[in-house]
C-alpha positions as CSV (number, residue, x, y, z in Angstrom):
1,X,39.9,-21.7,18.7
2,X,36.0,-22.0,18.2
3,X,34.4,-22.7,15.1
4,X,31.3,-22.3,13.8
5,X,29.1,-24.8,13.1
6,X,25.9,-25.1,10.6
7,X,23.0,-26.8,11.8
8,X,20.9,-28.8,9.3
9,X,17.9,-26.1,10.3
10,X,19.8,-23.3,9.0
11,X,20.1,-24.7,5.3
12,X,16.4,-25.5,5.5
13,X,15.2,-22.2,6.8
14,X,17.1,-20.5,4.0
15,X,15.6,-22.7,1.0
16,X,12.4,-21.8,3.0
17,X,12.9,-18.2,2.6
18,X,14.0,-18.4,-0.7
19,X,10.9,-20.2,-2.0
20,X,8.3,-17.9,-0.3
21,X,10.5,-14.9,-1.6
22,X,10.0,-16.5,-5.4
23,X,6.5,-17.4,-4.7
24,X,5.9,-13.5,-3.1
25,X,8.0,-12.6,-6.8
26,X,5.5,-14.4,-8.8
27,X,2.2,-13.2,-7.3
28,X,3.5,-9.5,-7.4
29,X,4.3,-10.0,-11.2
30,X,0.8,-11.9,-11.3
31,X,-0.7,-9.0,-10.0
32,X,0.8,-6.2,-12.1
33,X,0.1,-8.3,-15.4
34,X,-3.3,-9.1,-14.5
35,X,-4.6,-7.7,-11.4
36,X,-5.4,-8.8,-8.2
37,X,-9.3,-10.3,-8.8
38,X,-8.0,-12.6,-11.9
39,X,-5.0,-13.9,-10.2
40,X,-5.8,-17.5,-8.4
41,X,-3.5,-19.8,-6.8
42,X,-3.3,-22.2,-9.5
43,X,-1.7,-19.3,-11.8
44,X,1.0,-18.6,-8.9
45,X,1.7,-22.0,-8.6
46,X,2.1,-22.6,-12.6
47,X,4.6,-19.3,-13.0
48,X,6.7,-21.0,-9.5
49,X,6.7,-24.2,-11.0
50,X,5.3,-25.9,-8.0
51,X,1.8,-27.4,-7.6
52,X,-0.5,-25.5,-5.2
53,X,0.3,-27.7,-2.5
54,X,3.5,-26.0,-2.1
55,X,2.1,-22.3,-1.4
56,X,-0.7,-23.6,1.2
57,X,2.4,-25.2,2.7
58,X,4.4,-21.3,2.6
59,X,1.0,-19.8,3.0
60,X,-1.9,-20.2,5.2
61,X,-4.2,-19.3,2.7
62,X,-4.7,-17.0,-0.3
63,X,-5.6,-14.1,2.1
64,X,-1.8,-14.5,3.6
65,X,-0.7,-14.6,0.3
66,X,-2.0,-11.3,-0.7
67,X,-1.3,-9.2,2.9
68,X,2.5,-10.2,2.0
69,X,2.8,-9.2,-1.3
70,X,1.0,-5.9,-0.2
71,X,3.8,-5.4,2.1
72,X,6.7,-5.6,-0.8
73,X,4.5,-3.0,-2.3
74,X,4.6,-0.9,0.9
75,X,8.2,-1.2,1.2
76,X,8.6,0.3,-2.4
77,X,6.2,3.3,-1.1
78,X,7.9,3.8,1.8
79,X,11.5,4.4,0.2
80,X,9.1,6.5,-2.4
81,X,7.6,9.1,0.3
82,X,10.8,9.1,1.9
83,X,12.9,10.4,-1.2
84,X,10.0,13.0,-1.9
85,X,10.1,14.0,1.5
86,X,14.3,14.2,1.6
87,X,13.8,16.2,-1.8
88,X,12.2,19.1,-0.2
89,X,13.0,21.8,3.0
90,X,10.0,23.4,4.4
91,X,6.7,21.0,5.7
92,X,4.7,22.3,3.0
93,X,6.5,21.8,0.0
94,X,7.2,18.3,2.0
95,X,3.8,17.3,2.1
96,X,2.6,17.8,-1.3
97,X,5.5,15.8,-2.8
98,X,4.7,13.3,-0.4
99,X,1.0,13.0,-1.3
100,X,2.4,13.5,-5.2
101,X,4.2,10.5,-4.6
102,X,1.5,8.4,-3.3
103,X,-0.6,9.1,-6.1
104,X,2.1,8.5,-8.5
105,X,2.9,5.6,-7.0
106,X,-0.6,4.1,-6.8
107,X,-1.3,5.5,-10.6
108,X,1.8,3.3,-11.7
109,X,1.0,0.3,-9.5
110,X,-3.2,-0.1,-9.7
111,X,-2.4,-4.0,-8.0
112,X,-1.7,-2.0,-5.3
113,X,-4.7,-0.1,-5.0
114,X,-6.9,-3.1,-4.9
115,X,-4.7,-5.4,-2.8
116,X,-4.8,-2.5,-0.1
117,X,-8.5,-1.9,-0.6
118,X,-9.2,-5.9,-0.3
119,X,-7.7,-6.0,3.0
120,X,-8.8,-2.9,4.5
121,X,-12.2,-4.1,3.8
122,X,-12.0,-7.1,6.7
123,X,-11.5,-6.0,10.4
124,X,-8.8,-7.1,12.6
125,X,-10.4,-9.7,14.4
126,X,-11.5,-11.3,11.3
127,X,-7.5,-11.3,9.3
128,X,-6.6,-12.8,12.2
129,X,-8.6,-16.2,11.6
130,X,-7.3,-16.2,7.9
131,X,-3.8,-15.2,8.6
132,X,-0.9,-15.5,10.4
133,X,-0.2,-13.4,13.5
134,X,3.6,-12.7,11.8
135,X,2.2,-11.9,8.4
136,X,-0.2,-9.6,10.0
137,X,2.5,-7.8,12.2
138,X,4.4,-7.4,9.0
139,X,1.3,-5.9,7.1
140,X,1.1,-3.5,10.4
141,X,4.5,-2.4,10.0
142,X,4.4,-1.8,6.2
143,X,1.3,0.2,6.7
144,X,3.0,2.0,9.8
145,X,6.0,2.6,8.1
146,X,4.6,4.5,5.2
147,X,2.0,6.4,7.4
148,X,5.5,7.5,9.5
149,X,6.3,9.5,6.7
150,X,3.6,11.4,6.2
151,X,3.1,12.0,10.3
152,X,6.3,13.1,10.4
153,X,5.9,15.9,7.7
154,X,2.2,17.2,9.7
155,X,4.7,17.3,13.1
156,X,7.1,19.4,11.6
157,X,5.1,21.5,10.2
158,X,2.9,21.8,13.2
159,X,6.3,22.6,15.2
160,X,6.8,25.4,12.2
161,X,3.6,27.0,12.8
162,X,3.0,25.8,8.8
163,X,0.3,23.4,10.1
164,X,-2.8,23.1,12.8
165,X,-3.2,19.5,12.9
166,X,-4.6,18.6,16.4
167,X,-4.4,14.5,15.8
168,X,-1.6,14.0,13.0
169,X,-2.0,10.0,13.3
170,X,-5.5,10.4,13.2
171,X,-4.8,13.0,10.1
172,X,-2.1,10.6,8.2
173,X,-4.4,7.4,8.1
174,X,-7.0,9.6,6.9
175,X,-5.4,10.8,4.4
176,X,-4.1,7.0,3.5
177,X,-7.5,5.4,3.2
178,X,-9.0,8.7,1.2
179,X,-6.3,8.3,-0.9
180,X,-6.6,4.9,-1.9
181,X,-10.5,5.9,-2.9
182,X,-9.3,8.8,-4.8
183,X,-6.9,6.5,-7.2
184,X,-9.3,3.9,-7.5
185,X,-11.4,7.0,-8.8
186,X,-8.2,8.4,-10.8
187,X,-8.2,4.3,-12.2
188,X,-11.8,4.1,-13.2
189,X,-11.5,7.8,-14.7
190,X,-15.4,9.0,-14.8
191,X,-16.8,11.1,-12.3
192,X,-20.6,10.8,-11.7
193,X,-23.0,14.4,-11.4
194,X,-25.9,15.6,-12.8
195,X,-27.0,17.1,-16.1
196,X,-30.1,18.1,-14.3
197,X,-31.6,17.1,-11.7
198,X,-32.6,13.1,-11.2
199,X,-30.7,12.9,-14.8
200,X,-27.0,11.0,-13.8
201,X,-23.8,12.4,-16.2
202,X,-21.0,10.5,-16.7
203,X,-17.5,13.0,-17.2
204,X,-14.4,12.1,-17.3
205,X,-11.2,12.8,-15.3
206,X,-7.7,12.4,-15.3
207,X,-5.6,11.2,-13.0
208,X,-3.6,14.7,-12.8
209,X,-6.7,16.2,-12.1
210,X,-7.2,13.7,-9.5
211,X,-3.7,14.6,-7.9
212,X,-4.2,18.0,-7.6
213,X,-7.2,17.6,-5.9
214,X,-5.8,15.2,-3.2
215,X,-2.7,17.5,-2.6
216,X,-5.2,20.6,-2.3
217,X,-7.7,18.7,0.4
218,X,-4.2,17.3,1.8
219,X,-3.3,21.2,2.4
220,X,-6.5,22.8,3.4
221,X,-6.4,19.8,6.3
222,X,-3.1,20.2,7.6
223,X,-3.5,23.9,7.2
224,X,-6.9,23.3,9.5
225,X,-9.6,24.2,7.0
C-alpha cells in the first residue's frame, strides 16, 4: 500500500500563501478605509503585524502589491457581471445590467477605481520591470475575465441581430477603460461647462445620472450608433 508523504516544502509554501493572502487582506481593507494614494507600506505592514521587510520579501515592490489586490477586486466584479448577466434573457436587457453592475460596483468600491486607473496608466513593458511576470499574468486574467463577460453579451447579441458590433473585444475594453473615467467622474461629482463663453461652471452630478449615461452610450454602441 502507498502512502503519502509531506515534504517539508509543502508546509512552507502553505504558510507562504497564507501570509501574502493576509498581507493582500490588509491592503484591500487599507484601501477601502483610506484609499489607495494614502496607503504606504509601513501602514500594511503595521495592520499584518510584520515589519516591512516581510512584504518586500512576498512582494517585489509596492507596484506588485497593488496589481494583486486589484485582482481580488476583479474577482469580486467578475462573479458581479456574471450574476447580472445570469439575471437577464435577451442581449440587451443583458448588457445594461452588466454595465449597471460595473458602475455599481465601482460606486461602492472607489479603491478600485484608482487602483485600476494607477496601473492602466504604465504600459506593459514598463509593469514588467516593477513586477513579477506571475503577478502580471494574474492581473491579465482578472482583467480578461471580467471583459469576457461583457464580450460575451455584444456576441450574443450580434448573433440575435440585437447588436452591430464589428470588433466586440475591441468594443468591451473600450467600454472598460471609459468606464473607469466615467466613475471617477460619478466619484468627484461636478461636471465642468460654460455659463458663457470663456466663463467655466462648475454643476453637479450624481452618480445615477452618471449610470444612465454609460448604459445609454453602452447601447447606442452595441446598437452601432
Amino acid at each position: 500500500m502507498s502512502t503519502t508523504r509531506t515534504t517539508p516544502r509543502q508546509p512552507a509554501a502553505a504558510r507562504r500563501r497564507a501570509r501574502e493572502l493576509e498581507i493582500l487582506t490588509a491592503t484591500r481593507e487599507l484601501f477601502d478605509e483610506t484609499g489607495v494614494r494614502d496607503a504606504q507600506i509601513e501602514d500594511i505592514a503595521r495592520a499584518v503585524g510584520v515589519n516591512r521587510a516581510i512584504i518586500y520579501r512576498h512582494f517585489s515592490g509596492k507596484e506588485e502589491l497593488f496589481a494583486l489586490t486589484l485582482v481580488s477586486y476583479l474577482e469580486d466584479l467578475e462573479t458581479e457581471l456574471a450574476g447580472a448577466a445570469a439575471a437577464r434573457t435577451t442581449p440587451p436587457e443583458q448588457l445594461v445590467a452588466v454595465v449597471e453592475a460595473f458602475v455599481d460596483f465601482g460606486v461602492a468600491h472607489p479603491a478600485f477605481v484608482d487602483c485600476a486607473q494607477t496601473l492602466m496608466r504604465r504600459p506593459g513593458p514598463e509593469l514588467l520591470e516593477e513586477i513579477s511576470e506571475s503577478a502580471l499574468f494574474r492581473l491579465g486574467r482578472g482583467i480578461a475575465a471580467c471583459l469576457a463577460r461583457l464580450r460575451d453579451v455584444l456576441v450574443a447579441g450580434n448573433e440575435a441581430g440585437d447588436f452591430r458590433v464589428e470588433d466586440p473585444r475591441l468594443l468591451a475594453n473600450h467600454m472598460y477603460a471609459s468606464g473607469l473615467g466615467a466613475l471617477q467622474l460619478a466619484r468627484v461629482g461636478m461636471l465642468v461647462g460654460e455659463s458663457s463663453p470663456g466663463v467655466p461652471e462648475i454643476a453637479p452630478v450624481s452618480a445615477d445620472e452618471v449610470r444612465r449615461n454609460v448604459v445609454a452610450t453602452a447601447r447606442a454602441l452595441a446598437a452601432g450608433a
